[in-house]
C-alpha positions as semicolon CSV with decimal commas, in nm:
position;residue;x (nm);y (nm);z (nm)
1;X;1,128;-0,669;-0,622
2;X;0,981;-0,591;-0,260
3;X;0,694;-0,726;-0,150
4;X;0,364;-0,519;-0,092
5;X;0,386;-0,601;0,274
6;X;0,818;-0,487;0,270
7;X;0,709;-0,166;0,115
8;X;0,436;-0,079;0,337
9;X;0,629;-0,184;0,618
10;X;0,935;0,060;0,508
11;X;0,734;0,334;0,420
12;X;0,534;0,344;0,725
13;X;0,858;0,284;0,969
14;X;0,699;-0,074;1,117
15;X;0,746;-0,433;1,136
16;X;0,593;-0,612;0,866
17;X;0,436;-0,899;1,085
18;X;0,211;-0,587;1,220
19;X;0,061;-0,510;0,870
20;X;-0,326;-0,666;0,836
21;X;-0,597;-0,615;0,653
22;X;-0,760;-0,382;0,853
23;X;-0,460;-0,148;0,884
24;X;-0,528;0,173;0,801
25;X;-0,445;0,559;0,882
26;X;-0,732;0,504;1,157
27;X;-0,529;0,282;1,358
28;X;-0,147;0,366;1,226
29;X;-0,034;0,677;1,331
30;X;0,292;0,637;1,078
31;X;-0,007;0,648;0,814
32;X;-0,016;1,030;0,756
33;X;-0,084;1,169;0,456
34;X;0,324;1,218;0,330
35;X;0,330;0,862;0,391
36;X;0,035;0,821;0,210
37;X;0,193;0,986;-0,130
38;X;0,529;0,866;-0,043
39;X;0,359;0,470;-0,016
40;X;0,171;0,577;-0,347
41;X;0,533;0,663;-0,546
42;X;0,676;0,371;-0,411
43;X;0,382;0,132;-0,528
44;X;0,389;0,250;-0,878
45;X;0,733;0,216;-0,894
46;X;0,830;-0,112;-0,761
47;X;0,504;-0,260;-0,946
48;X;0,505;-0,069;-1,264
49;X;0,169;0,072;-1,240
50;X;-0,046;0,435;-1,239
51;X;-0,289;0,514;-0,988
52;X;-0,575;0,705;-1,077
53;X;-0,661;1,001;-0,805
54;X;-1,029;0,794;-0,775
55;X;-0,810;0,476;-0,694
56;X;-0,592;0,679;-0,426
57;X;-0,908;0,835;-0,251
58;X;-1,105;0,534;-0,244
59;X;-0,834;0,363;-0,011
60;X;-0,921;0,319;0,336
61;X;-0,688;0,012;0,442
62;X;-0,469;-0,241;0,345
63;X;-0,668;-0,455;0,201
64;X;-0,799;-0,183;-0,046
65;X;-0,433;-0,143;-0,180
66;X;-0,414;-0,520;-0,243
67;X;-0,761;-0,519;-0,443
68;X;-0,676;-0,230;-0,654
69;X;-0,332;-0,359;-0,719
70;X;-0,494;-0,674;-0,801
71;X;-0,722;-0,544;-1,058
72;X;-0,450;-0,343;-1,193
73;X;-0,265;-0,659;-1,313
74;X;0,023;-0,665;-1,062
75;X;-0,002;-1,020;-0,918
76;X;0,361;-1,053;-0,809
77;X;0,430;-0,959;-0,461
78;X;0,098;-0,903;-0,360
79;X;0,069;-1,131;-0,020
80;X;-0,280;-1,247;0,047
């Protein structure tokens, strides 16, 4: 199982060790919108969850896709 930080990494085309909080599609321009739904697929996948279309919205950087995958139950892989 990848981590959240391997996944977001790969799907965005960039080193890991460049991934913060505060990452976002403001300040990544490998955060487009394909990347977006590609990095949603991927997510659900590897962590065996659904998003809801409120939950995908309401994301505005990494640390939102930590806290959502957190209160969706998927604890493993999710680097703090």
């Amino acid at each position: 199982m990848e981590t959240l930080r391997e996944i977001v990494a790969r799907v965005l085309g960039i080193e890991k060790q460049k991934l913060n909080d505060a990452s976002s599609p403001e300040n990544m321009s490998s955060w487009d919108s394909f990347n977006a739904l590609m990095l949603v697929s991927e997510l659900e996948k590897n962590f065996s969850i659904k998003f809801t279309m409120d939950q995908v919205m309401s994301v505005k950087n990494y640390k939102d896709i930590k806290d959502i995958l957190k209160k969706l139950g998927a604890t493993k892989g999710i680097d703090d």
